[in-house]
Structures are given as structure tokens and as C-alpha cells.
C-alpha positions as CSV (number, residue, x, y, z in Angstrom):
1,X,29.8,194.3,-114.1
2,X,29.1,196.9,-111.4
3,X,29.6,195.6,-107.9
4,X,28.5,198.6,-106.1
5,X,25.7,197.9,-103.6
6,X,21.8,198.7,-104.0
7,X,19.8,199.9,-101.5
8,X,16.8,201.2,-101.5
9,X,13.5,201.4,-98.4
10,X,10.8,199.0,-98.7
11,X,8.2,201.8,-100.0
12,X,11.0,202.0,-103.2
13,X,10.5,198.2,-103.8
14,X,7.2,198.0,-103.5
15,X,6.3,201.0,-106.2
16,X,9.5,199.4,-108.5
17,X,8.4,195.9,-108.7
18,X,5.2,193.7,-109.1
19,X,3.6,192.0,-106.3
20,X,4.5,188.2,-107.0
21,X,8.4,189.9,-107.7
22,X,8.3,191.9,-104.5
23,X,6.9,188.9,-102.4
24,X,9.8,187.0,-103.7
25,X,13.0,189.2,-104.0
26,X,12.1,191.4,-101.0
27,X,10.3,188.8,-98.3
28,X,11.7,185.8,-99.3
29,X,9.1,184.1,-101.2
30,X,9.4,181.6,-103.5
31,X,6.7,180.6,-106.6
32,X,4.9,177.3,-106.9
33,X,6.5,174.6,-108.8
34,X,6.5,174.5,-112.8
35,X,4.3,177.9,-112.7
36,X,7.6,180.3,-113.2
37,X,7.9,181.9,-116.8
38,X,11.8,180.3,-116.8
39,X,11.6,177.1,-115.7
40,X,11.2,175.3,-119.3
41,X,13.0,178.4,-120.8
42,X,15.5,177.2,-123.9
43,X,16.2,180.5,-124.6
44,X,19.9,181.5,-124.6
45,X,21.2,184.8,-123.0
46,X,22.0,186.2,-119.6
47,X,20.2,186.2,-116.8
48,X,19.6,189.5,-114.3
49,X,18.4,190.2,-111.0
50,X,15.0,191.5,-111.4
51,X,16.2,193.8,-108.8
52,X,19.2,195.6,-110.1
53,X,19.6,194.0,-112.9
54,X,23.3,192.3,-112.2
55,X,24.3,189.8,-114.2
56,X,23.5,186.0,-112.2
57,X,23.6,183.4,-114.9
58,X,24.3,182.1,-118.1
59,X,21.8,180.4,-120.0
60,X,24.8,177.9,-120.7
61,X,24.8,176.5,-117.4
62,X,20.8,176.1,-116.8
63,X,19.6,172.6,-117.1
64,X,16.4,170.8,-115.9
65,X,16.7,169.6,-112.8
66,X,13.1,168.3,-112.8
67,X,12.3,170.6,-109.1
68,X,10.0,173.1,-111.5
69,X,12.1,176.1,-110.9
70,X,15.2,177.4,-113.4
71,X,18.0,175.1,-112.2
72,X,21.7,176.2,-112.4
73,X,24.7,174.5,-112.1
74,X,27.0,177.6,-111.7
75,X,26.8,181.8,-111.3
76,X,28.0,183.4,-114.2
77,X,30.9,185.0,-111.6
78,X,32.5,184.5,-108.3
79,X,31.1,187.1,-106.4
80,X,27.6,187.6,-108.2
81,X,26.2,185.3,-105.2
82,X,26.3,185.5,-101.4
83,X,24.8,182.6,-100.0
84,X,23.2,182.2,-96.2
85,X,21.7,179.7,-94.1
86,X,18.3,179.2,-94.1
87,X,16.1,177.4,-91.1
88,X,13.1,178.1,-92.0
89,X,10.8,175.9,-93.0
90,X,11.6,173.7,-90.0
91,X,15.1,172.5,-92.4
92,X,18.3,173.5,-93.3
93,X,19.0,174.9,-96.7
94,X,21.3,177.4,-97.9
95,X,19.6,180.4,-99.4
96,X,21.6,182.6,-102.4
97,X,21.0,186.3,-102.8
98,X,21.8,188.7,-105.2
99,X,24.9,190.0,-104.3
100,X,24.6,193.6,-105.5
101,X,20.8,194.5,-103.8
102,X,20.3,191.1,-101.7
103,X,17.4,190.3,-103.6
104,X,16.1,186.8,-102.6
105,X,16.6,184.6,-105.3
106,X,16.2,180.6,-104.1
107,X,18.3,178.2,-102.8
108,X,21.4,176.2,-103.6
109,X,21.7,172.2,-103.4
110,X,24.2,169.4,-103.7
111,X,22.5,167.5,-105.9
112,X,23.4,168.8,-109.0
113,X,25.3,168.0,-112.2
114,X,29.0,167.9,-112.6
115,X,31.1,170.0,-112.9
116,X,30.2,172.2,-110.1
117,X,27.7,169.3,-108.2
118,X,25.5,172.3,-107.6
119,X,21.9,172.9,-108.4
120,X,21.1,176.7,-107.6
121,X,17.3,176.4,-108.0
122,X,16.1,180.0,-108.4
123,X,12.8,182.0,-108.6
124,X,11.7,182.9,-112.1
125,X,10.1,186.4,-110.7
126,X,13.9,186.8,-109.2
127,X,14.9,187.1,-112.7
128,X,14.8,188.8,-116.0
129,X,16.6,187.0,-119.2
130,X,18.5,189.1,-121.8
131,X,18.4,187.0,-124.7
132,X,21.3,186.5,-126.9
């Protein structure tokens, strides 16, 4: 896995991806509850940034979480991740980025499951699955 950093200018972004994905990865937007093409997704296989297309996830540690979004309980590598704090919203939550183009991909929670305790609940449009 390639950890060189992605960056490209917002004109770039905009022509590369859709409008719902752009809004999302790019402005830090997030999709409405249950309406994501991965939140119900049984499939197994790997799952990219939309972005750059680093590796984020294992289809072996999603689970439903019942939030409507892809739930996590790990990344599929240290280092795939950087996390930040987030006050929007008028809270505080801790938003997670791709670590390879900074991509906005949701936000991590200690609610979830063991082993980790985690629950990264992440944007479908953040995300492309390669199935296995």
C-alpha cells in the first residue's frame, strides 16, 4: 500500500468525482441515514477511498451498528486513518480522513463492539468496495 500523499486543486476534484462524492470527501458532507449504497452491504472485499483509492477497510470488520451508515470496528492498517476534531455541528466528534488525499470520510465513536470499542461510521460516497 502506497502511502505517498494525493493532492490535487479543487477544479481536479470537482471534474474527477460526482457531486454527492465531491460534497462528501471534499466539503465534508455526510449522506442521510440508511440512503448510502454500503450501509446493508454483505459483500466481502476491501474497501477504498473513493478518492485515491487506498485501501481503508476490511469487509471483515464491518458490522451494523444500526446509525444507517457502513459501521467499522477497525482500519484495515495503522496509518490508513488520521483522525481530527470536529466542532461543528455545535458537538464534539472526532472526524477520520483518508490518510493518503484527506478525503472526508465520517466520524469515529466509542460506542462500538469489542475488540477495538470503536464504531468508525463512514460515508458510503467516501467509498468504493473491491469485492473479494
Amino acid at each position: 500500500m502506497t502511502r505517498d500523499k494525493v493532492t490535487k486543486d479543487d477544479a481536479t476534484w470537482r471534474r474527477e468525482l460526482g457531486e454527492e462524492q465531491y460534497r462528501i470527501t471534499r466539503q465534508k458532507g455526510t449522506e442521510r441515514a440508511f440512503t448510502g449504497k454500503y450501509y446493508a452491504c454483505l459483500d466481502s472485499g476491501v474497501y477504498r477511498c473513493t478518492c485515491c483509492g487506498a485501501e481503508l477497510f476490511s469487509s471483515e470488520t464491518k458490522y451494523d451498528s444500526g446509525s444507517g451508515w457502513p459501521s467499522f470496528w477497525q482500519p484495515v492498517a495503522d496509518g490508513a486513518l488520521e483522525l481530527e476534531g470536529d466542532r461543528s455541528l455545535g458537538m464534539h466528534r472526532i472526524e477520520v480522513k483518508c490518510a493518503r488525499c484527506d478525503a472526508h470520510l465520517g466520524h469515529v465513536f466509542e460506542d462500538g463492539p469489542e475488540p477495538t470499542g470503536l464504531r468508525y461510521c463512514i460515508n458510503s460516497a467516501s467509498l468504493d468496495l473491491e469485492k473479494r
